[in-house]
N, C-alpha and C positions, 0 to 999 in steps of 0.2 A: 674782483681782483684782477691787478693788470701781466701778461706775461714783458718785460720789457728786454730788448735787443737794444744795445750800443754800438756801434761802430765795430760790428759783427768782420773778422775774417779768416778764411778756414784755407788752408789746400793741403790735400792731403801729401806724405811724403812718398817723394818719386816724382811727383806732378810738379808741371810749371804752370797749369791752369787753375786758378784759383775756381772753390767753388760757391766761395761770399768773399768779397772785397769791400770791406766799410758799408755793413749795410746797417741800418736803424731803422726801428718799428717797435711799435705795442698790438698788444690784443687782450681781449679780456676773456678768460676763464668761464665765463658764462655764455659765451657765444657757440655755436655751432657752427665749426668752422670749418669750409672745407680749403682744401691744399693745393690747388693747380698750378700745374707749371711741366714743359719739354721734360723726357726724359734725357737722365742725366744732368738736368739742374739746380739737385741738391735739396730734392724733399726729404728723400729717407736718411741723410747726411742733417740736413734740420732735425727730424726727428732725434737721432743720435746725439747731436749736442745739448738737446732738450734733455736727453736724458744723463749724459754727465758722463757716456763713454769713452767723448774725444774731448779735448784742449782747444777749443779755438784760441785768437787774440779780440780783445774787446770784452765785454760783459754782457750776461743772460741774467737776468733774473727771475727766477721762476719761484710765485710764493706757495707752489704746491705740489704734492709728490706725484712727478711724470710717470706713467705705468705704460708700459708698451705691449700692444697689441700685433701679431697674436704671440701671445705668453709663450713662452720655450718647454715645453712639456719633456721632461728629463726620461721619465719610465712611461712611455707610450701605453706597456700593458696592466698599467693599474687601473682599478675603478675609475672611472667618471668622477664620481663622488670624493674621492682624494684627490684625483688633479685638480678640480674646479676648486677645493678647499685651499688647498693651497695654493692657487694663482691669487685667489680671492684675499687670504690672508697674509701675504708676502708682503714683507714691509717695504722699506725703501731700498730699492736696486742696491746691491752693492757699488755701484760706479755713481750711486746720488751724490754728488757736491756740488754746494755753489759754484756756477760756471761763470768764469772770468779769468782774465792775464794774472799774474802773478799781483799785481797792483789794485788786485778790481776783488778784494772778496768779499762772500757775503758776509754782512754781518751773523752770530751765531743766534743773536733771537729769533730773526728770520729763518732761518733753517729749522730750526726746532720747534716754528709752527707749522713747516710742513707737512709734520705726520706727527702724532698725540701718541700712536702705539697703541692706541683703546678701541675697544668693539671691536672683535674680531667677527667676522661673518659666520653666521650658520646657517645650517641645512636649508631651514623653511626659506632663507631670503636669495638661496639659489632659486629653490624650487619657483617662487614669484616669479624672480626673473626669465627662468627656462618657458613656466606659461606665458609669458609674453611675447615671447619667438614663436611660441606654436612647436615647443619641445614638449614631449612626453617625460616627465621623471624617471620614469623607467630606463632611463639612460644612464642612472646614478649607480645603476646594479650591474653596467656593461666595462669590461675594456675600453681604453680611452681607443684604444687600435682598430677595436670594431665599428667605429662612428663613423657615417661618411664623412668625408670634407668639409660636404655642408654642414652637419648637424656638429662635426667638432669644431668650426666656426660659432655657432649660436651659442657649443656652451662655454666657452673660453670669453666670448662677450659676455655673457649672463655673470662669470664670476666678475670679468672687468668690476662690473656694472654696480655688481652688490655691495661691492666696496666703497665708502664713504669721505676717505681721504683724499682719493687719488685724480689725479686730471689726466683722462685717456688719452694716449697718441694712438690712432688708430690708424696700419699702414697695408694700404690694397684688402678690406676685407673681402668685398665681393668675388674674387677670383676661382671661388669653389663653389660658390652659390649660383643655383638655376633662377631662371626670372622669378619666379615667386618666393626664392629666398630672401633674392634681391628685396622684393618689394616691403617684405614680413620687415626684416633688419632695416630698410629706411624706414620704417615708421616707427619701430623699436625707437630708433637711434632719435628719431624726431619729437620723441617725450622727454628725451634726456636732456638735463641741464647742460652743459658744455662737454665739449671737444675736440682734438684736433684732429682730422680725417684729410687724408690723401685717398681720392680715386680719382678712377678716371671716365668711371661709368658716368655718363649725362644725366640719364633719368635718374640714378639712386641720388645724384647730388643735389638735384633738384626738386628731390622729395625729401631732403634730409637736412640741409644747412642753410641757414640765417645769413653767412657771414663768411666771404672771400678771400683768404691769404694769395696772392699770386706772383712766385718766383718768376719775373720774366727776363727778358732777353739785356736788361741794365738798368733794372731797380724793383723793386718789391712796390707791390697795391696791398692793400688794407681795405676792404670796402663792403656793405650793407646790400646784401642780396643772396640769390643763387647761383648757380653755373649760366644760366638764360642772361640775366644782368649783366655778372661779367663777360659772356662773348658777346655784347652788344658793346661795351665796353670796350670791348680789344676791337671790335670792327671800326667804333666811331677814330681810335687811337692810332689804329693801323693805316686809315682814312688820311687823317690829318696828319702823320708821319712821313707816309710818304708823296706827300704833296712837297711837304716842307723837305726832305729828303731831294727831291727829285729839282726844287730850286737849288738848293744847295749843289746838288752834280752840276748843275748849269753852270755857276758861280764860277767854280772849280775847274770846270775845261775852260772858261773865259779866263781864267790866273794862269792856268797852267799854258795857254796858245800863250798871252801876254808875255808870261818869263818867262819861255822860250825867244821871241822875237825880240826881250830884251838881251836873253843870253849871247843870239846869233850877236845881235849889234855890236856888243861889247865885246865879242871875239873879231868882231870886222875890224872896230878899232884899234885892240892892240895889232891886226897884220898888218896895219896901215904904216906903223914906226916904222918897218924892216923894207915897206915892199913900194916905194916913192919912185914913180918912173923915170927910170935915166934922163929923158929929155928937160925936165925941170930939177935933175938932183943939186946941177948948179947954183940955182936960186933960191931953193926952198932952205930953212933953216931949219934942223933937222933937231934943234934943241926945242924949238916951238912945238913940230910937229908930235914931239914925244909926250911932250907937258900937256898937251891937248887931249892926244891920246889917251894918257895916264888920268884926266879927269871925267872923260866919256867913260872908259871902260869903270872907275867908283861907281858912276852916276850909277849905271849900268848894273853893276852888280851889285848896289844897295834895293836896286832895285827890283832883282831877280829875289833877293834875300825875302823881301818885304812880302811878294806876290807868294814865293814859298809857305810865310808863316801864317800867311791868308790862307792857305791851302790847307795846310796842320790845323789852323783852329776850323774851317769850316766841317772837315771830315770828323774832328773831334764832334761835330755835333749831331753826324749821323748815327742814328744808335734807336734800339728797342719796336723797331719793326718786325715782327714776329711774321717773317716768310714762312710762306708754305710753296715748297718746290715741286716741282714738275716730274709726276712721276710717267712712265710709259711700261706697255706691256704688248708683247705679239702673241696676237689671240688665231690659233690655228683651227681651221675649218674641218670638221668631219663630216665625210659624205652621206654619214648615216642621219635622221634626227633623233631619233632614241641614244644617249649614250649610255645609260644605266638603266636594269629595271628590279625590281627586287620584289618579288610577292612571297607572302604567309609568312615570312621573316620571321625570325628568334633569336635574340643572344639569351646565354644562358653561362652562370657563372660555378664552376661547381657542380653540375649536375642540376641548378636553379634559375627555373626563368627566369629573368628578369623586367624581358619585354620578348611579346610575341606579337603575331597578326600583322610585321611590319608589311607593308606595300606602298613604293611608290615608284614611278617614273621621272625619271630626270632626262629634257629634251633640249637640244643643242640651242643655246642663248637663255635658259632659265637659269638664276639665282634662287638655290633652295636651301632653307634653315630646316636642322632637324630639331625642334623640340620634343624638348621634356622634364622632367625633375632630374636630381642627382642620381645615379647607378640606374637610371634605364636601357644604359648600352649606345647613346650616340656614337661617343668614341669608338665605341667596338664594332660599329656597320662602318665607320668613315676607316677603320683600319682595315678593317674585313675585303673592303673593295678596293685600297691598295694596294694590296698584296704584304701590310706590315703585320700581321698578325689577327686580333678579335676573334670574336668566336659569332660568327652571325652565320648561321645556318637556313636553308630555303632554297626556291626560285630562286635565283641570282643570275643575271645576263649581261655583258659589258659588251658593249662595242667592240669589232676587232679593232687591233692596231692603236687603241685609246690610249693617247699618249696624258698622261697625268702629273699636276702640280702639288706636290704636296708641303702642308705645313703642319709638322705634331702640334700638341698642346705641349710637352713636356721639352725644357730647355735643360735639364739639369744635367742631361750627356754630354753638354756641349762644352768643350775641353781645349787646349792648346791655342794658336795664335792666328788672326783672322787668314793669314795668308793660306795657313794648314786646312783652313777652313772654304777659302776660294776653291784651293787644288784639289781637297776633296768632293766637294760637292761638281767638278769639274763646268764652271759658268765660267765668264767672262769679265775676267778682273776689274777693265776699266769700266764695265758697264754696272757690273757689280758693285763698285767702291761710288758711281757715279748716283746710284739708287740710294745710297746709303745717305751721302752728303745733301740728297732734298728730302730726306729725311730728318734733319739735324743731327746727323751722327756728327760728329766733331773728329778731323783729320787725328787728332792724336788718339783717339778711340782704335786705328787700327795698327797703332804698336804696342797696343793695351794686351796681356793675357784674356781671353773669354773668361775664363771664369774669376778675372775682379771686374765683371761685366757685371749692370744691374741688370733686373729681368725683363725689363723693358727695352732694353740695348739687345740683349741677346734675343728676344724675340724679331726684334729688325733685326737681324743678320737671317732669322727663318726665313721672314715675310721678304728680303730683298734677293734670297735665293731663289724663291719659287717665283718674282717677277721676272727673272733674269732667265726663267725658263720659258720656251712656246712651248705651248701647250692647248690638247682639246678642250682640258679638265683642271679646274684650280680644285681642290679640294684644301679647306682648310676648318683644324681644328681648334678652336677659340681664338683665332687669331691675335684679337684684341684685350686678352689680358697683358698686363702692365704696360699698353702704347696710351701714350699721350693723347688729351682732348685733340690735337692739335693732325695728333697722325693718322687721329682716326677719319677725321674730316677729312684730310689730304686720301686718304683708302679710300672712303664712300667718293667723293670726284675721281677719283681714277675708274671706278669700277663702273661707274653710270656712262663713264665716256667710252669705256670700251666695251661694256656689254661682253662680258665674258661666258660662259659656263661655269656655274658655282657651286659646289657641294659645301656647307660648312654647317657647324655645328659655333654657337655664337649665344650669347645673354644681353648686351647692349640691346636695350630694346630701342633707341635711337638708329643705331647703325642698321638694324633686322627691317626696321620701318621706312628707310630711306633707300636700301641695297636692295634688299629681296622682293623679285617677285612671288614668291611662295614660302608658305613656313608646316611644315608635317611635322604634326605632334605625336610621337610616337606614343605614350602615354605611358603608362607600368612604372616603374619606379623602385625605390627599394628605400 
């Protein structure tokens, strides 16, 4: 079955930037589709119209009941077992109707095959699905509150999953998941019949989807691959763009020097009517000299007009080059090489280990990843050593004077208006706003409130903080949940060229194998 888009256009209210403008496409319901595109280009906003919560103009067609992932869990402290039921058994959204202008509905037979209302899901066809993540059941007897991140990801898919109506929108799963979550849930997802997936993880995408959606920078792809395909795709695209781009600028100052030297001319002419040097004013016939004038300067400025609209349409033709801009960083020198050393290490939560035996050295120019599973305490040794809290107990040694970058994992504090957010964090505005804009923050992003920021916006306002600091020590936590394919590449070339000092805690297994020189698996877990 086919999903079918019409002459799609959405902006939301307040904005003058549209976030679809007349776009058309299909896909089919059977594919494995992953969702790439900039943050802020309107994945999770697609998602939404899929699902029937906002109005675009144009028409959607969808012949089957969109379910959105991850499910909105109302009582956190119920079983397992009753939340997965009812994610699992919920019918059609309440915001489900045909999506279209007022002119465009669906017809009502089509609607009323999208959900039958039959077979509702039980126990045993969670339980399948939970073994297939490599879930223990015994989860079905716990609080939904007690699961980690990871493990209330795998069961919130499992219920998706066991449901037989429904066509999954599935948005940023990975972001709670350690690499081996990762890997378990791409291959889950890779026996599954279709659906729709936005990440931005490399590898999960490339172990998981058939089939390309890509929002880009002035028109939508459809296309027969994985993440690999399509960036060879944007590179051959980006190639040929701006070659063609880069004739067109030529073109364009050759118009633009032309109607200027016609402008000049055609201003010489008219000064010429008034300005007839006395020695011949006797002779000359000053009704000639006008009518002369008067036909130089049309010539003139039909011709300025001409060289103009040459200029409007060539620039109209520049478009969908998908820059990546020039990021910079001042990486300050410690006289020490040691800057961290941590031996017999422990976080412990509760009075409960959860990793012990930590030991390692971090030396001035290493990039180190700390792995491990979900609740082994990464976060808690990267907060432990900058002074933000954790609980990591041991040996512990820091460099004097170690001046440090940091980036939480958690954006959800982050409140009021970017400027509030400049002055607080006390950087340097134009340098700060200048990080932001090679990163495709989009100017009107900074008279936006932070929080109708998506999580990927507000994560670059962390990561363009902590550039905009010198520093001995970057430390950064996940950096890279919800950033773009696009900004992750533009990260890893920034970091290879300036060879920083790197503490982070990171799942891309792309980014870990192109950045890091070292990865310390802490191991323990929970």
């Amino acid at each position: 079955m086919q999903v079918s888009i019409r002459d799609l256009s959405f902006t939301y209210d307040g904005s003058y930037t549209p976030v679809f403008e007349h776009v058309s496409f299909n896909f089919d319901t059977s594919w494995r589709l992953g969702l790439i595109g900039r943050n802020g280009k309107g994945k999770t906003t697609l998602l939404r119209l899929l699902m029937g919560e906002m109005k675009p103009q144009g028409r959607i067609d969808m012949p089957l009941t969109p379910v959105y992932f991850p499910y909105p869990v109302a009582d956190a402290s119920a079983n397992t077992r009753e939340v997965m039921l009812q994610a699992a058994n919920d019918g059609p959204r309440s915001g489900f109707s045909p999506i279209s202008d007022s002119d465009c509905l669906q017809s009502p037979s089509v609607a009323s095959a999208a959900y039958s209302g039959d077979g509702r899901v039980e126990e045993w066809q969670l339980v399948c699905e939970l073994n297939q993540l490599d879930v223990d059941d015994s989860v079905l007897d716990r609080p939904f509150c007690t699961l980690s991140k990871g493990e209330q990801t795998k069961v919130l898919l499992a219920a998706l999953f066991a449901r037989e109506d429904a066509y999954p929108l599935i948005d940023e799963p990975t972001n709670h998941l350690d690499t081996r979550g990762r890997q378990l849930v791409a291959d889950y997802l890779r026996r599954k019949d279709g659906f729709l997936l936005v990440s931005h993880d490399r590898a999960f995408l490339n172990r998981c989807i058939d089939h390309v959606l890509s929002l880009n920078r002035s028109d939508v792809w459809v296309m027969q691959g994985n993440y690999d395909t399509w960036e060879a795709r944007l590179n051959q695209q980006n190639e040929y763009e701006q070659g063609r781009n880069e004739a067109l600028r030529r073109d364009i100052r050759h118009l633009e020097e032309s109607a200027r030297r016609s402008a000049e001319w055609s201003a010489k002419a008219e000064r010429g009517k008034f300005h007839v040097p006395e020695s011949v004013s006797a002779v000359v016939d000053r009704g000639f000299v006008g009518a002369k004038a008067a036909s130089v300067m049309k010539k003139a400025t039909n011709a300025v007009r001409r060289k103009e609209r040459a200029i409007e349409e060539k620039r109209g033709l520049l478009h969908n080059v998908e820059k990546v801009g020039e990021l910079k960083l001042t990486v300050l020198q410690h006289p020490k090489d040691v800057l961290i050393s941590v031996a017999d290490g422990r976080v412990a939560y509760d009075g409960r280990a959860v990793c012990e035996g930590i030991s390692f050295t971090l030396r001035r120019g290493e990039r180190i990843a700390l792995s491990g599973p979900n609740g082994c305490g990464k976060s808690s040794v990267l907060k432990a050593l900058v002074g933000a809290g954790g609980s990591l107990t041991g040996s512990i040694s820091i460099a004097p004077n170690l001046i440090v970058s940091y980036v939480p994992q958690q954006t959800d504090d982050l409140r009021g208006s970017v400027s509030e957010f400049i002055r607080k964090s006390g950087v340097d505005e134009t340098l700060f706003k200048a990080i932001l804009r090679n990163m495709d923050f989009t100017r009107d992003l900074f008279d936006r409130p932070i929080h109708h920021m998506s999580q990927g916006q507000k994560k670059k306002l962390l990561l363009a903080r902590s550039l905009c600091i010198p520093a001995h020590l970057y430390v950064w936590d996940e950096p890279m949940n919800y950033i773009d394919v696009l900004s992750r590449v533009q990260l890893e070339g920034l970091l290879l060229e300036y060879a920083p000092t790197l503490l982070l805690v990171e799942h891309d297994a792309v980014f870990l194998q192109r950045v890091c020189t070292r990865v310390i698996d802490l191991g323990g877990g929970a």
